[in-house]
C-alpha positions as CSV (number, residue, x, y, z in Angstrom):
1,X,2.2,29.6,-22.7
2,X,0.0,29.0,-20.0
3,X,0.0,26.2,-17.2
4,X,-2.9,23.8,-16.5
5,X,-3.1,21.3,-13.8
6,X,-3.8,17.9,-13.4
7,X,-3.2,14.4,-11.6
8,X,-1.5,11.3,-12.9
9,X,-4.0,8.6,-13.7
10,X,-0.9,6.2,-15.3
11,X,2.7,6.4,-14.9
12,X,5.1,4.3,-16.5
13,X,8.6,5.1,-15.5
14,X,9.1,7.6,-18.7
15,X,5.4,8.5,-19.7
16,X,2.8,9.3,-17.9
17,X,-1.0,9.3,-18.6
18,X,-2.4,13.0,-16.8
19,X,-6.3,13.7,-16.3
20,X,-6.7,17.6,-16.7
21,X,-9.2,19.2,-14.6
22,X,-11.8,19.2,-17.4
23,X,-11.9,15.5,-17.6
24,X,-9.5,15.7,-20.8
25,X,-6.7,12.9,-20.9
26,X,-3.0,14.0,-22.2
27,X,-0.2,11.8,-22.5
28,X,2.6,13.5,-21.1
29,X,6.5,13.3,-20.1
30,X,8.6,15.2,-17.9
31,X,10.5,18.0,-18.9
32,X,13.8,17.4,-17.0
33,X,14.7,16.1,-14.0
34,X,11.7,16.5,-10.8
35,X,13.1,15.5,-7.2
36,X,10.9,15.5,-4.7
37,X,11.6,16.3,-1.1
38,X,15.0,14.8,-1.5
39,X,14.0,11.5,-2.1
40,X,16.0,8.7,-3.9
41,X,13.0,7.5,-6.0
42,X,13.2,5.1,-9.0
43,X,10.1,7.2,-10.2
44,X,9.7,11.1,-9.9
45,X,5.7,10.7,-10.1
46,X,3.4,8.2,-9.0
47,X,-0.6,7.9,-9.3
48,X,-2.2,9.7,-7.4
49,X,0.4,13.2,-8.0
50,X,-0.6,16.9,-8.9
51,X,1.3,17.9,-11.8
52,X,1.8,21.1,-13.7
53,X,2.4,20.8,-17.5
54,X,2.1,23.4,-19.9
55,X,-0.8,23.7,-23.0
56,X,1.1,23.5,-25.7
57,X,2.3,20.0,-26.9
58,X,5.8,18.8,-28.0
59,X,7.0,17.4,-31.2
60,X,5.2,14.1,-30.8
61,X,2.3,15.6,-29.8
62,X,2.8,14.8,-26.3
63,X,2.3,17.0,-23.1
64,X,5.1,18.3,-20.9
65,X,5.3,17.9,-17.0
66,X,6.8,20.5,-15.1
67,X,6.5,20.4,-11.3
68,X,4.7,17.7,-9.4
69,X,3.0,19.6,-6.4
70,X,3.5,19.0,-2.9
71,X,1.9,15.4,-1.6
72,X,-0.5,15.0,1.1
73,X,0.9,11.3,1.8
74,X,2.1,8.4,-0.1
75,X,3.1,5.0,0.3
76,X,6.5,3.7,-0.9
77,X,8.7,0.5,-0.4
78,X,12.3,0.0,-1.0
79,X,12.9,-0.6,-5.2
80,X,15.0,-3.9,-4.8
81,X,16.5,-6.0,-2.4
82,X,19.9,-4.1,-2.6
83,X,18.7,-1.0,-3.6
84,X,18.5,2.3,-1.3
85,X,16.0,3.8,-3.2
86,X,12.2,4.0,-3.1
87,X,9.6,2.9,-5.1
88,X,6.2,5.0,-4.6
89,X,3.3,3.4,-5.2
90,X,0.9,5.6,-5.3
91,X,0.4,9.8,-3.7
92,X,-2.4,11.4,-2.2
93,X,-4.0,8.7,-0.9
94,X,-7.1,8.9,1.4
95,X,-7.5,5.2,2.3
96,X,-5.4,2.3,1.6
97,X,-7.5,-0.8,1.4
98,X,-4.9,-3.7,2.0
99,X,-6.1,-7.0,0.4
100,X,-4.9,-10.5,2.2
101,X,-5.4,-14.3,1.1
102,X,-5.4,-17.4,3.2
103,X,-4.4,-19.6,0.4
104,X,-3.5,-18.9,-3.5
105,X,-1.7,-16.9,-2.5
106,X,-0.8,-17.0,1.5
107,X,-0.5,-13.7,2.4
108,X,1.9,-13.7,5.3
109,X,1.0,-11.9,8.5
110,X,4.8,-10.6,8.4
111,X,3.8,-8.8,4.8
112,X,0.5,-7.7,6.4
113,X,2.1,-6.0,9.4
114,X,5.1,-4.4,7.2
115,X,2.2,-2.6,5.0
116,X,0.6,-1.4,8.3
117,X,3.7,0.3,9.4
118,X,4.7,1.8,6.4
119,X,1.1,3.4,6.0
120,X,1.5,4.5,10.1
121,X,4.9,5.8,9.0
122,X,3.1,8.3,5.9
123,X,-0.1,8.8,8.2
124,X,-2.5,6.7,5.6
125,X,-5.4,5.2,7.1
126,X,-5.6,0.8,6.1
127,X,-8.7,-0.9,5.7
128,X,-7.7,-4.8,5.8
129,X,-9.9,-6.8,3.1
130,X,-9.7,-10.5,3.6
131,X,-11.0,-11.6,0.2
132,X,-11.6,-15.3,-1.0
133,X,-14.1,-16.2,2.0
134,X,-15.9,-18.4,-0.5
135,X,-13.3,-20.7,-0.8
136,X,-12.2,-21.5,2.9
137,X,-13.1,-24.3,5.2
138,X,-14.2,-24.2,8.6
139,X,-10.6,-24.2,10.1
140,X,-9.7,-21.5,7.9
141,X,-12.3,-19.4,8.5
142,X,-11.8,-20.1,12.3
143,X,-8.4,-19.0,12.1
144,X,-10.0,-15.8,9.6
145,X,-11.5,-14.7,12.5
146,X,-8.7,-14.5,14.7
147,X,-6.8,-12.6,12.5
148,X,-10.1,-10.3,12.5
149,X,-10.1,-9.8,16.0
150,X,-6.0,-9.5,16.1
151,X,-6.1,-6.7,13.7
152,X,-9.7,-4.6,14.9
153,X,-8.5,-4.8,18.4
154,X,-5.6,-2.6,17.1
155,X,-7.8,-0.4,15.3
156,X,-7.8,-1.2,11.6
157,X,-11.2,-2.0,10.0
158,X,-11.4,-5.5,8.7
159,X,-14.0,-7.1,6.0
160,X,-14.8,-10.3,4.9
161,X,-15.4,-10.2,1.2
162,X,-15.3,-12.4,-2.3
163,X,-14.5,-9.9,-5.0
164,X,-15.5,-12.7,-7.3
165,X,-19.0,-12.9,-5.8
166,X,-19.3,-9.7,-5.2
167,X,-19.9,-10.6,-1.6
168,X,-19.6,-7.5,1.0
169,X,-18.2,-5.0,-0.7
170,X,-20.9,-2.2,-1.7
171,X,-19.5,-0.5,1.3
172,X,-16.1,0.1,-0.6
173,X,-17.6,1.4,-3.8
174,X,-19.4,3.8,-0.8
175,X,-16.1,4.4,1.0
176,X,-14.7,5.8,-2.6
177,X,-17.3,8.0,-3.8
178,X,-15.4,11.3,-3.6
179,X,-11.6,9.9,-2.6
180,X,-8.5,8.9,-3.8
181,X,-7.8,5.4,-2.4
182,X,-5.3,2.9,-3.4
183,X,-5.4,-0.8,-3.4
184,X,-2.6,-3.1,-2.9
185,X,-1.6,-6.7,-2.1
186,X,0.2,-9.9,-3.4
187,X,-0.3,-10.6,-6.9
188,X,-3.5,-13.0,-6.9
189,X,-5.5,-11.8,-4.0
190,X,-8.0,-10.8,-6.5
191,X,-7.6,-6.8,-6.6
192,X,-8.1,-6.3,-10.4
193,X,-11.3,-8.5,-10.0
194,X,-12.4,-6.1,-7.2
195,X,-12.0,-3.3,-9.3
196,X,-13.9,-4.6,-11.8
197,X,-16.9,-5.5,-9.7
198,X,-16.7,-2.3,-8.2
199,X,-17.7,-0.4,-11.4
200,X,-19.3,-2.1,-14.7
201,X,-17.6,0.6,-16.8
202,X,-14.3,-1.1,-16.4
203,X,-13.1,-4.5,-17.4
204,X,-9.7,-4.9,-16.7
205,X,-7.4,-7.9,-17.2
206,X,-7.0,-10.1,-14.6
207,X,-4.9,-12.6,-14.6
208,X,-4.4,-16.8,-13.1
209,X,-2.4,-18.1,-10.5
210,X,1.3,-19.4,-10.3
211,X,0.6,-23.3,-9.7
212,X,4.5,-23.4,-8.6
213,X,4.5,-20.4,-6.7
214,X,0.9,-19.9,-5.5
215,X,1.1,-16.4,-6.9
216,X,-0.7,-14.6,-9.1
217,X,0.6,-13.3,-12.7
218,X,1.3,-9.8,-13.1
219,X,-0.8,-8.0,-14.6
220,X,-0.8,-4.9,-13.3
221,X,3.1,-3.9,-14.1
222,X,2.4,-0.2,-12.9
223,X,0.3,1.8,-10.7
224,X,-3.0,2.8,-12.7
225,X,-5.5,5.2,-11.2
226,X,-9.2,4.5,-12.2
227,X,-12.1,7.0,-12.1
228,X,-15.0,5.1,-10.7
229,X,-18.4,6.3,-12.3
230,X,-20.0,6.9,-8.6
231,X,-16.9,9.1,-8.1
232,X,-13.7,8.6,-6.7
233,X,-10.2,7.2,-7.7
234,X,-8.7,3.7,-7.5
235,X,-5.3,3.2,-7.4
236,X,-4.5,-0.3,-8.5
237,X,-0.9,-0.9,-7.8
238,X,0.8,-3.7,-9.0
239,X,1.2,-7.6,-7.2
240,X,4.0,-6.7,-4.5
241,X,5.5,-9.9,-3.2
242,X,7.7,-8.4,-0.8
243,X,7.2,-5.3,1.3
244,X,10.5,-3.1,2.3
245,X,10.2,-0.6,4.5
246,X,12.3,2.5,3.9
247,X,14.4,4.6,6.2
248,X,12.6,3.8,9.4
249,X,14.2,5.8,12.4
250,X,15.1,2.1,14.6
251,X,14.6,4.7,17.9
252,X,11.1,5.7,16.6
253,X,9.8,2.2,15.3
254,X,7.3,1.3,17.9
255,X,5.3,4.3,17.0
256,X,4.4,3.0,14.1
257,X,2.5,0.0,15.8
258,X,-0.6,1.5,17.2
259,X,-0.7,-1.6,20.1
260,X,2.8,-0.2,21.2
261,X,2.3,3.7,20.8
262,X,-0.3,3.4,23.3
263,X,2.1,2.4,26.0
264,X,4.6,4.5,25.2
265,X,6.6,6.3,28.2
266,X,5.5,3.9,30.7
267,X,8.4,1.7,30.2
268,X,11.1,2.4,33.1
269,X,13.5,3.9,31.1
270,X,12.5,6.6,28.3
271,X,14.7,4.9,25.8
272,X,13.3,2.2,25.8
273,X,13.9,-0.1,22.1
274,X,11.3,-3.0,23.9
275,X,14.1,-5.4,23.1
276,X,15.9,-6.6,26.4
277,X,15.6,-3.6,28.7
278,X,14.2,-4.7,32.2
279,X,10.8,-3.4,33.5
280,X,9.4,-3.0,29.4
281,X,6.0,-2.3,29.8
282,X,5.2,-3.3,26.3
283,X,7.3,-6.6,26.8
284,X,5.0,-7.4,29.5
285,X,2.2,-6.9,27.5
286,X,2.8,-9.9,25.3
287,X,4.1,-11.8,27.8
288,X,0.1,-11.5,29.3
289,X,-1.3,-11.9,25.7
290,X,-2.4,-7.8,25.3
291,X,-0.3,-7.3,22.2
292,X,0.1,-10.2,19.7
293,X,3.9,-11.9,19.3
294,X,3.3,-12.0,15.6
295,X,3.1,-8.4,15.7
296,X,6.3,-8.1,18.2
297,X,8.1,-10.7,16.0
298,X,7.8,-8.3,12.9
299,X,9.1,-5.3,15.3
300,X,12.0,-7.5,16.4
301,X,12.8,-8.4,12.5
302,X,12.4,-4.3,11.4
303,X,14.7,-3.7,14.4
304,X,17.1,-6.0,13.3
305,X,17.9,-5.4,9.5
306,X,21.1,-3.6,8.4
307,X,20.3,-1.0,6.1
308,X,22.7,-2.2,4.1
309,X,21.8,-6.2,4.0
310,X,19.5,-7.9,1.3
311,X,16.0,-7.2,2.4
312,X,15.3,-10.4,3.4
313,X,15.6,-13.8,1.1
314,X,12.3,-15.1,2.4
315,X,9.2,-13.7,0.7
316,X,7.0,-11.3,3.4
């Protein structure tokens, strides 16, 4: 019995759609329990995973997963509200393009900044796609540029698109060519439409919006990785309406917010938590407008949650 390798393309929770190095596609399942790097994970394997399975097929005809092997990154949230376990969303990433809406659906700056950190916190690079230009007034799209300049001057790439236009986003289909990348965002921002543009190949279902919740439909009810014909993988992951982070050191939570990391140890006291120590150097940079309070007011809210409390009621 020999073992071949390959990378989840699909998972669904119990089977899992694998893409063998020779372009061959095997529905699998796993062969036991897999726990990875002592996580508490409601799902073993994500897109984006290295897996081992063996050549010979079970009773259904079906392939067998046997070790997932080790992860360059990934990006995972917590499951539930009162859960203490993770969802992953997708491994192995090489970009994470996040895609934000100013209207059907708002995408709140709270839910944008909570994505950033988690993606500092597994070292995954963000590009931030503001999709929907189209469709905005002049006030909105003075207000689009703010946020632009906000998020740029902190070092994450930002891009005016319309996926349904096809408006400025060739350079994405170039960023791929030859990566892994995964693309996330509320359900409705239009990432199953993006896909779709981004290779003619695929045709995907997308799907309309919430009229009583401004949200989109879910479509996309698991991660799917799709093989672009330029080369390259997209991870689609599905609609996330809220983002939890999970198991954040508190002492360590300003490094994951590139504006503060760069003023780190020139506080007064080494400890500093940025919170209501005297002579904070990064409290003084807001005070003078250098680092944005939308940005401290997420830190504040990360520092604040019990581990043990509901996630939040209001929707980030």
């Amino acid at each position: 019995m020999a073992i071949q390798e390959g990378k989840i393309l699909k998972s669904t929770g119990k089977w899992y759609i694998v893409e063998l190095e020779d372009g061959t596609l095997v529905d699998c399942r796993i062969r036991g329990k897999i726990r990875l790097d002592g996580l508490r994970t409601t799902n073993p394997i994500a897109a984006g995973d290295q897996v081992e399975l063996t050549d010979d097929r079970d009773e259904e005809g079906k392939g067998v997963i046997t070790s997932v092997k080790e992860r360059k990154n990934y990006i995972a949230r917590k499951s539930t509200n009162l859960s203490k376990q993770s969802q992953i969303l997708a491994a192995n990433i090489d970009k994470a393009y996040l895609m934000v809406t100013l209207k059907s659906p708002v995408t709140h700056l709270a839910f944008i900044d909570r994505f950033l950190v988690s993606a500092e916190s597994f070292r995954v690079p963000v590009t931030i796609l503001f999709n929907k230009v189209d469709t905005y007034n002049e006030d909105e799209l003075f207000y689009l540029d703010a946020l632009i300049d906000l998020y740029e001057n902190i070092g994450y790439p930002c891009h005016k698109i319309s996926a349904e236009n096809a408006l400025n986003i060739d350079f994405i289909r170039d960023e791929i060519t030859g990566n892994q990348v995964m693309i996330s965002g509320h359900s409705g921002v239009g990432k199953t439409t993006l896909i779709n543009q981004l290779d003619s190949n695929l045709d995907l279902r997308t799907g309309e919006i919430s009229e009583y919740h401004q949200q989109g439909q879910h479509t996309t009810t698991f991660a799917e990785m799709h093989k672009l014909q330029t080369g390259g993988y997209i991870i689609d992951t599905p609609g996330i309406r809220a983002f939890g982070i999970v198991d954040l050191d508190k002492e360590v939570m300003s490094h994951y917010f590139p504006e503060m990391r760069a003023l780190l140890g020139t506080c007064k006291y080494h400890n500093c938590q940025h919170l209501n120590e005297p002579h904070c150097n990064i409290k003084k940079a807001i005070e003078e407008g250098n680092i944005s309070e939308s940005r401290y007011q997420t830190y504040l809210q990360l520092m604040s949650e019990d581990e043990n409390e509901v996630h939040r009621k209001k929707e980030f």
